[in-house]
N, C-alpha and C positions, 0 to 999 in steps of 0.2 A: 432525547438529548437537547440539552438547551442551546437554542444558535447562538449566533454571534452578538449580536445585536441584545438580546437577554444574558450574553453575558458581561457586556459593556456595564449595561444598566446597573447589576448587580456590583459591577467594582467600583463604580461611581457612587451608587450609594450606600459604599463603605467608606472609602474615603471621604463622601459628605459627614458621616458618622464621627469617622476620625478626627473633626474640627470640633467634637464636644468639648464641653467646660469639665463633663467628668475624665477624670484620667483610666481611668479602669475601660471607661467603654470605650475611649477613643484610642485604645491600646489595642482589644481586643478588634473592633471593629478594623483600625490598618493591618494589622496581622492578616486578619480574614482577606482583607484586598490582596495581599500579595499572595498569600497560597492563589488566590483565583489567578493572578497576573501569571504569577510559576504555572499553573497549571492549565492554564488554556496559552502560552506564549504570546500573553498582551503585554505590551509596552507602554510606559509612561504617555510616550507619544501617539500613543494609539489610540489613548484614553482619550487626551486632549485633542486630537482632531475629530474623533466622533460629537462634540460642538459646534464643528465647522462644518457649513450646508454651502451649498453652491445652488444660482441661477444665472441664468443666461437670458441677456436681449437683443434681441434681431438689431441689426445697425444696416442702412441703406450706404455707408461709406465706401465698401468693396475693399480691392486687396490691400491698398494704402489708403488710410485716413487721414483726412485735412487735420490741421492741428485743431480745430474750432471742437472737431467730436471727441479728438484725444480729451482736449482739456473739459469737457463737459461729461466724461465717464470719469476722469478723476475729480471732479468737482462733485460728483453723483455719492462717488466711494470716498471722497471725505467725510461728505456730510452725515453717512451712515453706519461710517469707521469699519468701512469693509475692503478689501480688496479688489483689481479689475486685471481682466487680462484681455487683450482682444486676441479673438480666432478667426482665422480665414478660412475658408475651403470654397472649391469650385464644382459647381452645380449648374446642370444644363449648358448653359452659354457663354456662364458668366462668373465671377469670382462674386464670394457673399459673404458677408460676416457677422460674427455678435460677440456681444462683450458676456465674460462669463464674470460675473460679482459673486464673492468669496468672504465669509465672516461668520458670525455667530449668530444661532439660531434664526430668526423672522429678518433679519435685515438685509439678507442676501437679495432675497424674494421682494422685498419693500422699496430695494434699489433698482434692481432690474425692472420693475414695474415703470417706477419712476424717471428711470430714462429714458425707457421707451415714449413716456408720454411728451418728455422734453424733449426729447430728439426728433419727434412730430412736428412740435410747435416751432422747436427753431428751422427745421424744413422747409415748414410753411410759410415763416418770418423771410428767411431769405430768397427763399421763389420772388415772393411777392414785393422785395427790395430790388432784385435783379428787375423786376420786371417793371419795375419804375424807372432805371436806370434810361438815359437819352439812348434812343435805338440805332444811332448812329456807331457808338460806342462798340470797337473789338469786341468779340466772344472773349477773347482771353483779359481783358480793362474789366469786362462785367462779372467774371468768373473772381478774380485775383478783389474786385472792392466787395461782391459777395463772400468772399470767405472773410473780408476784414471786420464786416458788417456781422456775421455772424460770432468773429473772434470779441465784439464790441460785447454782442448781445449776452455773451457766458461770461462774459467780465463781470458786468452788471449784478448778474442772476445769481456768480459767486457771491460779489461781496455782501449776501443778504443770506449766505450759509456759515453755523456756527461750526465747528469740526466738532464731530463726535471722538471724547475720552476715551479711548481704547486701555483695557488695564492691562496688566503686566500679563496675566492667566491668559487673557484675550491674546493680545500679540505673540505668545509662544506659541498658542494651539494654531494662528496663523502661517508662522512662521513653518512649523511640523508640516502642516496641509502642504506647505510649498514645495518643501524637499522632497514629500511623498510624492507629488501629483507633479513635479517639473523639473526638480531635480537641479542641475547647473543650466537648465534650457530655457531660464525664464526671461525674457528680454525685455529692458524701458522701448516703449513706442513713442514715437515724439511728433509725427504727423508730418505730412507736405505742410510746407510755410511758405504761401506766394507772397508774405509781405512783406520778403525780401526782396523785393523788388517792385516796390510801390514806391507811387509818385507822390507828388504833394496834393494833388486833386483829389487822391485815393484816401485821403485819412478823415474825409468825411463822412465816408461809412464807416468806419470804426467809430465816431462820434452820433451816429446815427443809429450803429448798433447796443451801443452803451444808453442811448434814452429810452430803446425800446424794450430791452431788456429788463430796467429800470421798472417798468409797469408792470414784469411778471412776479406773482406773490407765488414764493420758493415757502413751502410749507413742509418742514421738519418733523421726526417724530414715528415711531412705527408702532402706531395705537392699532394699525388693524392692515391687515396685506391688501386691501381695496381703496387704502385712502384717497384723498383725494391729494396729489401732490403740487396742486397749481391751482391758481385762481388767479382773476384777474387778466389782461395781455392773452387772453383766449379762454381758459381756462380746459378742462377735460371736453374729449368730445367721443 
C-alpha cells in the first residue's frame, strides 16, 4: 500500500501535469489528482504544506528574549522569506530556547544555520563591548548599553539584507502550515526593551554597535545548506 508521502508525490505530479499547454492531458491529469485527493482524503491544503519543511536553532536568550535576538531571527526570516517562531521549554536548571524557521524547501535549514552562526558572533561582539565598558559602571548601565550595542549591530547587519519575494503559492502553503501546526495559538514576540530607559551617555553604544555591525558581510542565497553565511567582522568559526 502506498504511504502518504508517495501519495502526496503522486497528486503533486498531477497537478504539475495539469499546468500543460495540452488541454486534453492537462484535463485528464487534474481529474487523476482529484480521484487520488477523493480517495486517500488529501486536502488542497495538505498538498501545499507538504512544501513547507521546518528547522530549528538553539538560542542562548532563555524564557524571554532581548529584543536585539527578536529582531535578528526576523531579520534571519526575511532575508530567506521564511517564517520564525521562538519556543521555550525548561530543562535541567534552566529555561532554553530556539527558534523554529518555517518555509519552503532548503531555506528553513539555510536559515537556521545562519542564525546560529550570527547569533554566535553577536554573542561574542557584545561580551567583548561589555567588557570594554569602564568597570566602575552598574551591572544593570553595562547590561541595558549592551543590549543597545547589540540592537546597533542587527541594524547595521539588516540594512545589507535584500527581502526574499515570497509568491502567492509560497505564502498560502505558509499560511496552511500555521493553522495546522498553531492554530489561533501563535503569538508576535517582541523582546525585553532596556532602552527604554536609557540615558544620553547610553546611545553610544548603539552607535557603536551600528559601526561594527557595518564590518559584517551578510551573505544571501541558499546555493548549498553549508554556506558560508558571514565573512568579514569574524567570519565562521
Amino acid at each position: 500500500m502506498a504511504g502518504h508521502d508517495d501519495i502526496l508525490r503522486k497528486i503533486k505530479a498531477c497537478l504539475a501535469l495539469a499546468q500543460s499547454d495540452n488541454p486534453n492531458e492537462a484535463a485528464a491529469a487534474l481529474s487523476r489528482a482529484q480521484e487520488l485527493m477523493e480517495k486517500y482524503g488529501v486536502s488542497h491544503d495538505d498538498v501545499a504544506i507538504s512544501d513547507v519543511n521546518s528547522n530549528t536553532a538553539d538560542s542562548s536568550a532563555g524564557r524571554v528574549p532581548p529584543k536585539h535576538i527578536v529582531m535578528l531571527a526576523n531579520m534571519v526570516a526575511r532575508a530567506f522569506g521564511v517564517e520564525t517562531v521562538y519556543r521555550t521549554y525548561y530543562h535541567g536548571d534552566r529555561w532554553r530556547a530556539r527558534f523554529e524557521f518555517y518555509g519552503i524547501d532548503a531555506s528553513p535549514k539555510v536559515a537556521a544555520y545562519t542564525y546560529e552562526v550570527l547569533e554566535r558572533q553577536l554573542t561574542k561582539s557584545r561580551t567583548a563591548y561589555i567588557g570594554s565598558l569602564n568597570k566602575r559602571l552598574k551591572r544593570s548601565t553595562k547590561v541595558r548599553r549592551g543590549d543597545m550595542y547589540a540592537s546597533g549591530w542587527v541594524r547595521a547587519v539588516a540594512n545589507k539584507v535584500t527581502s526574499h519575494c515570497t509568491t502567492e503559492a509560497e505564502a498560502k502553503a505558509i499560511e496552511a502550515y500555521e493553522a495546522k501546526q498553531f492554530g489561533d495559538g501563535l503569538q508576535t514576540v517582541t523582546g525585553r526593551d532596556l532602552s527604554t530607559k536609557a540615558r544620553n551617555h547610553d546611545y553610544g553604544a548603539l552607535i557603536d554597535g551600528l559601526a561594527d555591525g557595518g564590518k559584517v558581510d551578510f551573505r544571501q542565497g541558499v546555493s548549498g545548506e553549508n554556506q558560508k553565511a558571514l565573512g568579514g567582522g569574524g567570519g565562521l568559526s
